[in-house]
MDAnalysis code that builds the backbone (N, CA, C; Angstrom):
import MDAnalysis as mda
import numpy as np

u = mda.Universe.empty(654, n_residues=218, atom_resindex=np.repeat(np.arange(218), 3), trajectory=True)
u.add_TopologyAttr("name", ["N", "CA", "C"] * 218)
u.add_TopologyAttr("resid", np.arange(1, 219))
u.add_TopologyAttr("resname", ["UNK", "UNK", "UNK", "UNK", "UNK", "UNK", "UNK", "UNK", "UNK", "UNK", "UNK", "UNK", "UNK", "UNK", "UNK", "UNK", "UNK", "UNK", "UNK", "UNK", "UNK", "UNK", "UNK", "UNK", "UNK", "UNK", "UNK", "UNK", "UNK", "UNK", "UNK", "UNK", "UNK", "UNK", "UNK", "UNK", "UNK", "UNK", "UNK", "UNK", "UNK", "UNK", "UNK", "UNK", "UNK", "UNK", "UNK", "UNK", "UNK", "UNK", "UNK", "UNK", "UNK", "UNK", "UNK", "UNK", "UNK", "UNK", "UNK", "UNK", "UNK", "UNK", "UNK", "UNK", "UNK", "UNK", "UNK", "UNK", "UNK", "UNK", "UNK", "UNK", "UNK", "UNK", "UNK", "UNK", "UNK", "UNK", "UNK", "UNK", "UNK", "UNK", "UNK", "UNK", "UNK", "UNK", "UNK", "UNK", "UNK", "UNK", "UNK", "UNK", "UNK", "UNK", "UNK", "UNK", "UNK", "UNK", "UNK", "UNK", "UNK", "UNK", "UNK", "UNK", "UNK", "UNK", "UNK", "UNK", "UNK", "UNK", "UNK", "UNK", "UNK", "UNK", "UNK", "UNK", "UNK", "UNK", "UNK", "UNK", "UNK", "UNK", "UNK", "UNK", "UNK", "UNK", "UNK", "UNK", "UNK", "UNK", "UNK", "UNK", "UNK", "UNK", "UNK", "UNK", "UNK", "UNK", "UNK", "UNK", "UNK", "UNK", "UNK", "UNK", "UNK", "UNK", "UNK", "UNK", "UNK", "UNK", "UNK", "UNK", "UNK", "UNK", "UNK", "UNK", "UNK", "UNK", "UNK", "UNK", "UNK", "UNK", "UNK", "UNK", "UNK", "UNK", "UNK", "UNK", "UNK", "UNK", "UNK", "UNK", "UNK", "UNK", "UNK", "UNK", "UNK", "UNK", "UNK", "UNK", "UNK", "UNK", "UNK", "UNK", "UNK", "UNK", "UNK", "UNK", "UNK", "UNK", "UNK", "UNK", "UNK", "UNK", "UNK", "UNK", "UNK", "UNK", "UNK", "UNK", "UNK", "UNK", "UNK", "UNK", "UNK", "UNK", "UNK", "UNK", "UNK", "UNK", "UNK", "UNK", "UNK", "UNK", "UNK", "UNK", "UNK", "UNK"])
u.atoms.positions = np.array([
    [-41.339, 41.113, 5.476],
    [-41.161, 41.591, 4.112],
    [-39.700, 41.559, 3.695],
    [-38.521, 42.106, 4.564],
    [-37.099, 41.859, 4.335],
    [-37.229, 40.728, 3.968],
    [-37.137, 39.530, 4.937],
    [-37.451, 38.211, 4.956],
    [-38.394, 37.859, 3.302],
    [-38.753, 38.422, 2.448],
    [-39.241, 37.522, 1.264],
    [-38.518, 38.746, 0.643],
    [-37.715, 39.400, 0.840],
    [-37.461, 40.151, 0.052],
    [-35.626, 39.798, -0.149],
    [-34.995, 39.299, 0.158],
    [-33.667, 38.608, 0.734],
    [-34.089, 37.248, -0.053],
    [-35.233, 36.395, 0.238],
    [-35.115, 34.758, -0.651],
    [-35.363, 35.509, -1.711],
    [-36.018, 36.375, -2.359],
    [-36.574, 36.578, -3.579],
    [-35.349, 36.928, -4.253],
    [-34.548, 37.727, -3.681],
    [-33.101, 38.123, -4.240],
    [-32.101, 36.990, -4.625],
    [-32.162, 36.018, -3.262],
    [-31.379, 34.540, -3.424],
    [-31.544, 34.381, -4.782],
    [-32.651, 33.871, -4.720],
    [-33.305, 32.532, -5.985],
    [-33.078, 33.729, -7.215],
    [-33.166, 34.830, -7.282],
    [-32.877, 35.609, -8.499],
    [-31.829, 35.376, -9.220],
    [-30.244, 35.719, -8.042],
    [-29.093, 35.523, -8.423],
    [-28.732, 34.355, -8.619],
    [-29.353, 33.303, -8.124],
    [-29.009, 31.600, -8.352],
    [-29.510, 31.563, -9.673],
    [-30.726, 31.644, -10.288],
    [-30.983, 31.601, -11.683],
    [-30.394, 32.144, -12.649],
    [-29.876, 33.657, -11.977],
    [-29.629, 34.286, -12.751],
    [-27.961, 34.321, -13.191],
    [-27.407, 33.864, -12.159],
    [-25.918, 33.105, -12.579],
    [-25.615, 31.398, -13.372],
    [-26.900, 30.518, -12.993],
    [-26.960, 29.332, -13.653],
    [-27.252, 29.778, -14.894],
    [-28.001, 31.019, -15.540],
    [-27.974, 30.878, -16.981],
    [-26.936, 31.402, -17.695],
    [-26.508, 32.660, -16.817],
    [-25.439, 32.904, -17.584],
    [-23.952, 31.936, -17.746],
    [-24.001, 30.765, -16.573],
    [-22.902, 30.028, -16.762],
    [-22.984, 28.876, -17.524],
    [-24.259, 28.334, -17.679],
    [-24.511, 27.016, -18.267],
    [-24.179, 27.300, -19.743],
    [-25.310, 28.444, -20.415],
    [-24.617, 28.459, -22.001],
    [-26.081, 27.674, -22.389],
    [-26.203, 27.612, -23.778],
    [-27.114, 26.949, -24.240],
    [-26.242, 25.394, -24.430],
    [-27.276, 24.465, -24.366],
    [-27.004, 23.217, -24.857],
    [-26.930, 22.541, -25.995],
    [-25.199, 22.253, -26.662],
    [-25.848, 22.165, -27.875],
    [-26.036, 20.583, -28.567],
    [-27.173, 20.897, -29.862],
    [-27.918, 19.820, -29.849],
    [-26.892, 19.062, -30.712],
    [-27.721, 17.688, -30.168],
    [-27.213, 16.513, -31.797],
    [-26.610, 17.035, -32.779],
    [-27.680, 17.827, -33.618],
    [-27.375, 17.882, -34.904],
    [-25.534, 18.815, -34.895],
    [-25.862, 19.881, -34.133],
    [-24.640, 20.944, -33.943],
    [-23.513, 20.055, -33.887],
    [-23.724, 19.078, -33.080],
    [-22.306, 18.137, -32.587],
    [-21.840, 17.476, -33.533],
    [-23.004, 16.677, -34.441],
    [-22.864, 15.480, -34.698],
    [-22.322, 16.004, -35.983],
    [-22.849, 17.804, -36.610],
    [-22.524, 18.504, -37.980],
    [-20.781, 19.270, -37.267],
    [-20.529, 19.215, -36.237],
    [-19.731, 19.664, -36.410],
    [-18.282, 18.577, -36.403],
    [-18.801, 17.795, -35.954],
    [-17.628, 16.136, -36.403],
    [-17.311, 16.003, -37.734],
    [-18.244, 16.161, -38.466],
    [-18.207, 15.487, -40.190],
    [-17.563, 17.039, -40.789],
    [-17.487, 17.869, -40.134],
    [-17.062, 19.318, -41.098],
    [-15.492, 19.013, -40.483],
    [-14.975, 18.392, -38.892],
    [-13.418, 18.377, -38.790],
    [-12.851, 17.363, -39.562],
    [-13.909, 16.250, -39.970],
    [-13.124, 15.133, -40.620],
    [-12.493, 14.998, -41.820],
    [-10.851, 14.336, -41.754],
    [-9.608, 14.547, -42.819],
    [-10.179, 13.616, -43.746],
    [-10.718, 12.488, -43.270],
    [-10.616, 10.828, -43.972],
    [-11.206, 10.410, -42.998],
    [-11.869, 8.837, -43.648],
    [-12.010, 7.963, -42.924],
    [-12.154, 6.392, -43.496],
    [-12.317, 5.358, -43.144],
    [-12.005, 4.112, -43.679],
    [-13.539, 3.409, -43.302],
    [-14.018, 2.580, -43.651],
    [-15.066, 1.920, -43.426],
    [-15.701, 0.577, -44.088],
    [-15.743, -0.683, -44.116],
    [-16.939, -1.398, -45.001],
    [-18.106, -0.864, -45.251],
    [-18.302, -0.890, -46.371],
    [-19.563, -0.476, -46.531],
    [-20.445, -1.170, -47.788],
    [-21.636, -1.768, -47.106],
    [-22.703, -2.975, -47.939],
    [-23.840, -1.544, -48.936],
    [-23.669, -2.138, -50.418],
    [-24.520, -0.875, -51.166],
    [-25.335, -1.521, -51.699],
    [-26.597, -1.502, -51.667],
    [-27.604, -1.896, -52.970],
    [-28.227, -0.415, -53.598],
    [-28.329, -0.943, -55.324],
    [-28.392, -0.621, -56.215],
    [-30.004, -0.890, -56.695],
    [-31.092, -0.285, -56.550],
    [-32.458, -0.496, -56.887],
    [-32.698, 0.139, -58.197],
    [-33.266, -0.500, -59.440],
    [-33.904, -0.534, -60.160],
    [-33.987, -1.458, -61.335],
    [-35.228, -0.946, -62.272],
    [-35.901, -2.360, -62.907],
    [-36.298, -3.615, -62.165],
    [-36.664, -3.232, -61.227],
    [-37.417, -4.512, -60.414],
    [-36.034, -5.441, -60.188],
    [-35.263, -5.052, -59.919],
    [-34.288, -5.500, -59.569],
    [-33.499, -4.665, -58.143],
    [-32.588, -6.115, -57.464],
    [-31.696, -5.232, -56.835],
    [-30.385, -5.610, -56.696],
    [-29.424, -5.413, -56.486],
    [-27.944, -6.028, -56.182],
    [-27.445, -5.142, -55.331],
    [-26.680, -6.200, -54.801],
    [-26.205, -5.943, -53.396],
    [-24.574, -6.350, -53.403],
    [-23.485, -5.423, -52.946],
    [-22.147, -5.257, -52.870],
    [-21.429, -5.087, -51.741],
    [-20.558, -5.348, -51.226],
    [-19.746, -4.954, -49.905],
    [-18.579, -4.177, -50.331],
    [-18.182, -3.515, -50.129],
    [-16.761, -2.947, -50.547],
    [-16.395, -1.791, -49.625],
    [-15.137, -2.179, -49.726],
    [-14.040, -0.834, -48.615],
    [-13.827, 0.419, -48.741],
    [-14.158, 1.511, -48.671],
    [-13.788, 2.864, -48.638],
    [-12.776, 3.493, -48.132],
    [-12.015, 3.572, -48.759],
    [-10.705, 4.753, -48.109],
    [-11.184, 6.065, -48.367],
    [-11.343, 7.351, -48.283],
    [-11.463, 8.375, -48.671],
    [-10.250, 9.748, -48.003],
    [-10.450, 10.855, -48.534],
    [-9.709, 11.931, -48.066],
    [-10.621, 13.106, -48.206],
    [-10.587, 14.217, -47.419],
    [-11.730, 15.420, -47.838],
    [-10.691, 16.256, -48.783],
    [-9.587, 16.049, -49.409],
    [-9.276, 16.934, -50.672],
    [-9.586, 16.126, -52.157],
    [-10.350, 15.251, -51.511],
    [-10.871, 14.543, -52.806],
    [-10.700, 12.962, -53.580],
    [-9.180, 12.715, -52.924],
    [-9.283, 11.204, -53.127],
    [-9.759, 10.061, -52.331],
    [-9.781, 8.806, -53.545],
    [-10.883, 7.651, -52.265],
    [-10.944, 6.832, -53.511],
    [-10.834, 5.568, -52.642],
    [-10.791, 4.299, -53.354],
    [-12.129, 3.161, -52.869],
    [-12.483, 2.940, -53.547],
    [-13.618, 1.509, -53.480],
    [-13.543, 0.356, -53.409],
    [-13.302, -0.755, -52.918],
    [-12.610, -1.823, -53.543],
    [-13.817, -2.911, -53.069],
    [-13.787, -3.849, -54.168],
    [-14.869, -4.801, -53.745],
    [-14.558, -6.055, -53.113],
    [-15.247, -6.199, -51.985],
    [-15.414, -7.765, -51.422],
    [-15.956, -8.232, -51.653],
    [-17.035, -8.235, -51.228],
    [-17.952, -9.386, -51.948],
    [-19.267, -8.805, -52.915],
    [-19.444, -9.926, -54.470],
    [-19.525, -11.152, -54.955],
    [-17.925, -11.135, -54.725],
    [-17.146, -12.210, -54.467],
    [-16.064, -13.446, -54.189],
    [-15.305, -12.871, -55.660],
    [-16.553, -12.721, -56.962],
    [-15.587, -12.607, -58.085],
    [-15.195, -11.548, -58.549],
    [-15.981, -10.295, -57.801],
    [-15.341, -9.224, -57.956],
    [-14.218, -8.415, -57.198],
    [-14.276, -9.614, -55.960],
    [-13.297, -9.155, -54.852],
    [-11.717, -8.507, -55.443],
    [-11.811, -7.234, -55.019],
    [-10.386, -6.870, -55.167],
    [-10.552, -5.488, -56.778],
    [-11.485, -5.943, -57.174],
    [-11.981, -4.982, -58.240],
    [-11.942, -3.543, -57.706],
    [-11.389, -2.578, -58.092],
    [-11.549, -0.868, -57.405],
    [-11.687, -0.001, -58.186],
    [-12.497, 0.923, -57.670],
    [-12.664, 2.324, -58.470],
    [-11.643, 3.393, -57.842],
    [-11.000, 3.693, -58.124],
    [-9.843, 4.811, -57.513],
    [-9.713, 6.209, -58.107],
    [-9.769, 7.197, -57.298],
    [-9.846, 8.768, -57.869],
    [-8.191, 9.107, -57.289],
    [-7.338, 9.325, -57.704],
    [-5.690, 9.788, -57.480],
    [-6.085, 10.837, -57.030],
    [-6.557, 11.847, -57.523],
    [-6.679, 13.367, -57.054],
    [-6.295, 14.010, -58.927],
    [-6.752, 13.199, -59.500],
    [-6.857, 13.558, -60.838],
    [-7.714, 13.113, -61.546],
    [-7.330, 11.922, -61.946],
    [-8.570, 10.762, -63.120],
    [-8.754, 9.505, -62.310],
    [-9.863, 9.346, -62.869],
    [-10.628, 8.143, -62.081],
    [-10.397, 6.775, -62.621],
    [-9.946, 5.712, -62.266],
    [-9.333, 4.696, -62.649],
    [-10.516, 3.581, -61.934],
    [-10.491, 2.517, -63.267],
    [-10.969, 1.089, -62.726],
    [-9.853, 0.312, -62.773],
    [-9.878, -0.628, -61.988],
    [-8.638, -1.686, -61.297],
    [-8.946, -2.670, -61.452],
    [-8.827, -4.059, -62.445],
    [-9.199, -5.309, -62.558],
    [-7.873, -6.048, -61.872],
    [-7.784, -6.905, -61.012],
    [-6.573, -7.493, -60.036],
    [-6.251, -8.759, -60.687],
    [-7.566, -9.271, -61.673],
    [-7.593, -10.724, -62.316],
    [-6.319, -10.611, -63.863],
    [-5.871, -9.242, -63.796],
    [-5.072, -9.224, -65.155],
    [-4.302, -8.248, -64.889],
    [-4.118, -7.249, -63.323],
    [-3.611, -6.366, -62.711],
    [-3.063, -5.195, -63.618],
    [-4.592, -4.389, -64.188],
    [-4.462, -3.347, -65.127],
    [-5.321, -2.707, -64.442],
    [-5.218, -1.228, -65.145],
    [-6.209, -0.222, -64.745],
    [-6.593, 0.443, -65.925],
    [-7.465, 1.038, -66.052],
    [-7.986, 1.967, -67.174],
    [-8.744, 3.174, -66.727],
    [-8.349, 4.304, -67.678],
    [-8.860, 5.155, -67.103],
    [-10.706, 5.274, -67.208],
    [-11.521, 5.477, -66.255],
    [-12.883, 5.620, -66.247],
    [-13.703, 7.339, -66.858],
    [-12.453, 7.837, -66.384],
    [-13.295, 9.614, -66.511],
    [-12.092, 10.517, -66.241],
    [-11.881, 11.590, -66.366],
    [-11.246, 12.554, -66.418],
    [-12.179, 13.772, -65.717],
    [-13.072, 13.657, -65.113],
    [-13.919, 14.459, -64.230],
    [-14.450, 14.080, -62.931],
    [-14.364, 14.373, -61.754],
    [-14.577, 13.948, -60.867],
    [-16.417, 14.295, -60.535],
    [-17.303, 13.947, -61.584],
    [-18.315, 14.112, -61.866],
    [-18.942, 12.505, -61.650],
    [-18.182, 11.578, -61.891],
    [-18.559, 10.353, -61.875],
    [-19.952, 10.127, -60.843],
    [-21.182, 9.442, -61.350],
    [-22.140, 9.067, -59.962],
    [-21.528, 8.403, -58.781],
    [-20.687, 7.458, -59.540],
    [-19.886, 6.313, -58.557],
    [-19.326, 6.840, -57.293],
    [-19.004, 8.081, -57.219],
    [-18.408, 8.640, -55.870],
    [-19.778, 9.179, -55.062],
    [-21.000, 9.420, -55.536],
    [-22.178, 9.783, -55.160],
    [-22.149, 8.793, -53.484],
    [-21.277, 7.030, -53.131],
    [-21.553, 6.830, -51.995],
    [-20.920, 6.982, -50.718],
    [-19.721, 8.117, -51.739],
    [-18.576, 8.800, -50.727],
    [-18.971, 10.229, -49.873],
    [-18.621, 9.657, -48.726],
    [-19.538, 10.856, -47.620],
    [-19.075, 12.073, -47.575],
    [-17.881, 12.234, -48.431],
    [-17.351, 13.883, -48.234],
    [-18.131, 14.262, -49.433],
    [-18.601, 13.194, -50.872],
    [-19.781, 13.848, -51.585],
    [-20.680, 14.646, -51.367],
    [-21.322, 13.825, -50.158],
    [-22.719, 14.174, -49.345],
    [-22.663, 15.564, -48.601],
    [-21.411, 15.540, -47.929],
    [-21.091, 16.659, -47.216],
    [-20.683, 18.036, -48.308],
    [-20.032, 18.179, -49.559],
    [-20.059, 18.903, -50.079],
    [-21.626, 18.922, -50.883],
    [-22.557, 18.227, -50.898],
    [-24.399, 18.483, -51.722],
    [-24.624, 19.170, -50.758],
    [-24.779, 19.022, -49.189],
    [-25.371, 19.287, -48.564],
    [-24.657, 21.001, -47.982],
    [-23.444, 20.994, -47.868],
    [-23.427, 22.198, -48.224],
    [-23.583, 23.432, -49.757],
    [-23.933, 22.840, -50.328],
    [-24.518, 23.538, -51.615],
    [-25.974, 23.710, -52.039],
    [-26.300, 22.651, -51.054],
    [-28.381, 22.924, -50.696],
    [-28.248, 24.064, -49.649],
    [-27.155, 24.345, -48.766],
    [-27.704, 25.691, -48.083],
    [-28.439, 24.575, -46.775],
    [-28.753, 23.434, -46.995],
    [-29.791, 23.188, -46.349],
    [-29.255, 22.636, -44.693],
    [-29.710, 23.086, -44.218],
    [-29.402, 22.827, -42.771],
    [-30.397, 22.445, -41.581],
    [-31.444, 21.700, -42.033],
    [-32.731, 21.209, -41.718],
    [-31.950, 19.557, -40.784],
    [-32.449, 19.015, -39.950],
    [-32.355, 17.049, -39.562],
    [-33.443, 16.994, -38.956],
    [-33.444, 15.908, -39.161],
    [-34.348, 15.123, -37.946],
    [-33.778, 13.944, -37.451],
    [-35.013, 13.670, -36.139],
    [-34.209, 12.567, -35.881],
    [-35.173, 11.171, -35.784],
    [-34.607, 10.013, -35.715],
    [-34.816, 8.940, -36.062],
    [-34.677, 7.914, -35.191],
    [-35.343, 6.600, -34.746],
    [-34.847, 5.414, -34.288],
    [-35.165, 4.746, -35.013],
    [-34.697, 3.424, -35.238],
    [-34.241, 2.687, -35.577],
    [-35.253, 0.966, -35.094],
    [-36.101, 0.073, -35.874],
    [-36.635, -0.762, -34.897],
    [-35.659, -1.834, -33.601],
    [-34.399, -1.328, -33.698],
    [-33.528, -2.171, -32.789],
    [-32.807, -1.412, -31.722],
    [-33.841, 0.032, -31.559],
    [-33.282, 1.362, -30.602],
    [-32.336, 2.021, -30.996],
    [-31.410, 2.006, -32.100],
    [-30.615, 3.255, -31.938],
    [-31.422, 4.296, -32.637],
    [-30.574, 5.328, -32.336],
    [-30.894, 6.665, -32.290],
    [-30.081, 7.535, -33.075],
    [-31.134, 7.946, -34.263],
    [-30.113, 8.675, -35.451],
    [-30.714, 10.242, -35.689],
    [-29.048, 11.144, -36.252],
    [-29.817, 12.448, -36.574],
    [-29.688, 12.483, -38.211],
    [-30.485, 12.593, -38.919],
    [-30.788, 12.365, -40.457],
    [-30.263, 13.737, -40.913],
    [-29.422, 13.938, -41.935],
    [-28.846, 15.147, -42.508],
    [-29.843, 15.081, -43.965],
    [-29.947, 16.274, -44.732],
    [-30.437, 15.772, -45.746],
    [-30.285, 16.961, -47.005],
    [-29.466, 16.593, -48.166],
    [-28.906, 17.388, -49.131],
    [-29.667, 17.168, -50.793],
    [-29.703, 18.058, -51.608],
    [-30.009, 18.022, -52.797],
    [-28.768, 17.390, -53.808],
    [-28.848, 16.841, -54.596],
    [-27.695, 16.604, -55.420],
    [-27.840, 17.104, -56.709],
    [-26.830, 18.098, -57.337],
    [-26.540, 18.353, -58.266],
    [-26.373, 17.701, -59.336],
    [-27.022, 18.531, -60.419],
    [-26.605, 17.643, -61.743],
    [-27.850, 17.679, -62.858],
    [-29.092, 17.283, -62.261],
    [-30.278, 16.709, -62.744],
    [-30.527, 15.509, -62.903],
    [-29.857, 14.655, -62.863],
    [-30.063, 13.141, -62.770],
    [-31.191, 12.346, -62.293],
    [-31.692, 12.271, -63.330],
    [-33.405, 11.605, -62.112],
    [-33.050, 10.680, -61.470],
    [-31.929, 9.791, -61.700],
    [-31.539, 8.800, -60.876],
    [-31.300, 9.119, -59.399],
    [-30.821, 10.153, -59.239],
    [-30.392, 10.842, -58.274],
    [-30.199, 12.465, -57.916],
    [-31.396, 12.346, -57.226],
    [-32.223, 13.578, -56.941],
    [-31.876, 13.852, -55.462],
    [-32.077, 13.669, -54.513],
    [-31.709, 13.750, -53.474],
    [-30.874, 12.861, -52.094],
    [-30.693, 13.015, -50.720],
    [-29.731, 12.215, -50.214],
    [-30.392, 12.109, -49.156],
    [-30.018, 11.312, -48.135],
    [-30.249, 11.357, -46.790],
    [-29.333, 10.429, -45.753],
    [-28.742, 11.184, -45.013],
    [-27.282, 10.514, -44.617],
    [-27.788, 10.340, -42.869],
    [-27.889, 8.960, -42.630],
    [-27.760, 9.026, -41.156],
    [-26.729, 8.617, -40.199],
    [-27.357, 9.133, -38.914],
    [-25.616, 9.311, -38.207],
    [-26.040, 9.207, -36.773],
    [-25.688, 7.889, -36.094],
    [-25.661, 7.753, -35.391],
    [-25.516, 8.295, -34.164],
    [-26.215, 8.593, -33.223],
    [-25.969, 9.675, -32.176],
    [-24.931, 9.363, -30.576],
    [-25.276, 8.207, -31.147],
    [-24.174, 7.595, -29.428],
    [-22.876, 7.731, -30.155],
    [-22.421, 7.046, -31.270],
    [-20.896, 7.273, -31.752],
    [-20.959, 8.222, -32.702],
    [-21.492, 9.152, -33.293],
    [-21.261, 9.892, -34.309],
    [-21.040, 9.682, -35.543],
    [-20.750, 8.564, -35.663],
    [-20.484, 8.075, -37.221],
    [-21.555, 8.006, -37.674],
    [-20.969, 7.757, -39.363],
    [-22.556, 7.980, -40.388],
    [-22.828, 6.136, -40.211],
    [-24.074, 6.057, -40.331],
    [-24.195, 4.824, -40.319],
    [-24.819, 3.917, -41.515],
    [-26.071, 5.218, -42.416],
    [-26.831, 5.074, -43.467],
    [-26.557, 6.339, -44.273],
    [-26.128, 5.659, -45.826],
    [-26.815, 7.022, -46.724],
    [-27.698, 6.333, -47.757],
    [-28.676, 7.439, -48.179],
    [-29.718, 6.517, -48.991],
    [-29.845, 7.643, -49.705],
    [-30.087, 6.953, -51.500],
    [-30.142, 8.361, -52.166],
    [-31.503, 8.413, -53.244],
    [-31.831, 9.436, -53.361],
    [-33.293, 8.805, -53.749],
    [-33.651, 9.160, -55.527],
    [-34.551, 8.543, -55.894],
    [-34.353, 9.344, -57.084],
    [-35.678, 10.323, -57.303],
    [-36.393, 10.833, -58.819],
    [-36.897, 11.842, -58.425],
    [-38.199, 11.668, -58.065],
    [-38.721, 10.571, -58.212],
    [-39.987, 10.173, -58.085],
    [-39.854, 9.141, -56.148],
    [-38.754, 10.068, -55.363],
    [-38.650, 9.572, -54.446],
    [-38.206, 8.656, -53.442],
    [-38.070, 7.393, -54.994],
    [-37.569, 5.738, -54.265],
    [-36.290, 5.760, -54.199],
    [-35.844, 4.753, -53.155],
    [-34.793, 4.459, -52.811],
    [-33.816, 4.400, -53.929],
    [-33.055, 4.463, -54.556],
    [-31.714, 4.271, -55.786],
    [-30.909, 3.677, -55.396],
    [-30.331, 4.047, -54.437],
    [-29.076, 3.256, -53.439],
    [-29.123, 3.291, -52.043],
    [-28.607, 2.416, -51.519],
    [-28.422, 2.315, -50.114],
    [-27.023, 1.941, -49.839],
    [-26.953, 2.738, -48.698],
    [-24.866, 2.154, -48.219],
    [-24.933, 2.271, -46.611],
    [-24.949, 1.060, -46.292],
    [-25.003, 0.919, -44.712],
    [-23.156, 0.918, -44.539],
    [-22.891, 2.077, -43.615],
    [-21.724, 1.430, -43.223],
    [-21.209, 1.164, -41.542],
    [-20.125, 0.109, -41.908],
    [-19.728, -0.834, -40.314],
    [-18.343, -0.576, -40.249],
    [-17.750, -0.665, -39.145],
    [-16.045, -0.442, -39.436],
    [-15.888, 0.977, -39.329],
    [-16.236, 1.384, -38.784],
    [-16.567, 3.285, -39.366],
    [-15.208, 3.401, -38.503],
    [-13.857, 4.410, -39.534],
    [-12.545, 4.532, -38.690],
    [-12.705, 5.888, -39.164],
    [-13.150, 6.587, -37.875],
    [-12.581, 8.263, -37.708],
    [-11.219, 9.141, -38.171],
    [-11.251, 9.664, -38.962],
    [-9.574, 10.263, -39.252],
    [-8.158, 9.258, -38.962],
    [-8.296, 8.161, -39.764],
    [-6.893, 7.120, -39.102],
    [-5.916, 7.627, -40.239],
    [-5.199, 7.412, -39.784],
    [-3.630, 7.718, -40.849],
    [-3.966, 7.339, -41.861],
    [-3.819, 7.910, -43.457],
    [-4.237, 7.045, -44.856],
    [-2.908, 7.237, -45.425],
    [-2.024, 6.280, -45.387],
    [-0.525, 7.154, -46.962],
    [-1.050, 6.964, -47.965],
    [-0.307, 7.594, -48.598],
    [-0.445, 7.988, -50.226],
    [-0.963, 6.764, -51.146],
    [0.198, 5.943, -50.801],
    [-0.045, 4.069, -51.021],
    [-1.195, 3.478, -51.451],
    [-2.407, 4.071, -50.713],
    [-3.800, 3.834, -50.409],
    [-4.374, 3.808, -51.827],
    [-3.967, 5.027, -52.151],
    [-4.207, 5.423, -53.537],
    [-3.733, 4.826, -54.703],
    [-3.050, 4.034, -54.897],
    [-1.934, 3.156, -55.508],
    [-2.402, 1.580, -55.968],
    [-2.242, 1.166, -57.076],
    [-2.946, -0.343, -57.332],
    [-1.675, -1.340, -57.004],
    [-1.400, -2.738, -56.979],
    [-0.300, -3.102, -56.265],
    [0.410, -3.427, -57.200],
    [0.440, -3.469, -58.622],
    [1.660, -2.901, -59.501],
    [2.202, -2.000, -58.994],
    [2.337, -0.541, -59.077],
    [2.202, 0.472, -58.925],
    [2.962, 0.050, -57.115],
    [2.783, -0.449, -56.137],
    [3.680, -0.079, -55.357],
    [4.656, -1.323, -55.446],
    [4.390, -2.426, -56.110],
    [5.596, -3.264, -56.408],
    [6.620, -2.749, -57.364],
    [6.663, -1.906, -58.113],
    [7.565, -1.404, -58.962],
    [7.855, -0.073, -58.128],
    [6.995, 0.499, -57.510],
    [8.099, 1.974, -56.710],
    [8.973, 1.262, -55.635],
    [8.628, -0.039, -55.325],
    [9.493, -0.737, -54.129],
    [11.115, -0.917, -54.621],
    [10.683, -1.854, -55.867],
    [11.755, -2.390, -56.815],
    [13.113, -1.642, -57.094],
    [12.323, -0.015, -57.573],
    [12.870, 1.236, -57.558],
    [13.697, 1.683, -57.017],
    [13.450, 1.406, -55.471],
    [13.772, 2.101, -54.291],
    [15.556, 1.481, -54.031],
])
């Protein structure tokens, strides 16, 4: 009886120190939500189609962004829009034609849809849904995603809700898709190139008038 009364004690304190040292394990989502809440900026290509009227078009363009609010768009490909940008300073929102190297202002509110495919967007909807729900996802070519998913403000039937996925081996977002209210797809933005917090200067923000004349300056 000592004898089962001594292993019974063993195996008690072995369990009973492995739980208190291990800790809970935390999941995907915890990890993968707590990456996108440290992130300053990040840089990325990113391919968008645009669904409706039985139509679709399809765009490539570069993202610079910052989480105090600025971020630039710039288009690659169609070939003829290459170089075309939407740019937010951290004030008014500017379009950039490079073919006559002017800008004009677009809006004076950072309300624009157009930033709707910028991920610190997503991340501020989704903290304003409260909502803190994922799932997770593969992919038919095996990867493995945790799906975030936010309401968007406004009323816009165009755009009713979001769904941002994020890769679980690297953490980066990989898909956001935004839906409208009757459900369907509205937009899609696959992105590749995904650069984690890299250095952005100010510059970034800047059309290349604008740093050929502060050079000139100098």
């Amino acid at each position: 009886m000592k004898k089962l009364a001594k292993v019974f004690l063993f195996f008690s304190l072995c369990f009973g120190l492995c739980g208190c040292s291990g800790g809970e394990k935390v999941s995907d989502y915890e990890r993968i939500h707590s990456r996108l809440s440290e992130m300053t900026g990040y840089k990325a290509v990113c391919q968008v189609t645009y669904y409706g009227n039985n139509m679709e078009n399809t765009y490539t363009v570069n993202q610079t962004a910052e989480s105090g609010g600025k971020y630039k768009i710039e288009a690659v490909k169609p070939k003829d829009l290459a170089g075309t940008s939407i740019l937010f300073d951290g004030n008014l929102i500017w379009l950039y034609n490079p073919s006559i190297d002017s800008k004009i202002q677009a809006s004076s509110s950072e309300g624009d849809s157009r930033r709707e495919i910028i991920l610190f967007t997503f991340l501020k909807n989704e903290s304003l849904s409260g909502e803190e729900t994922s799932v997770s996802a593969v992919s038919a070519q095996g990867e493995k995603y945790v799906v975030l998913e936010a309401s968007i403000p406004g009323g816009k039937t165009s755009y009713n809700r979001e769904e941002l996925f994020v890769d679980i081996k690297s953490g980066n977002p990989s898909r956001l898709v935004i839906y409208d209210e009757n459900d369907n797809e509205h937009i899609r933005a696959e992105f590749t190139e995904f650069e984690y917090n890299p250095e952005i200067s100010a510059d970034e923000f800047k059309i290349v008038s604008e740093l050929m004349t502060n050079s000139e300056n100098r």
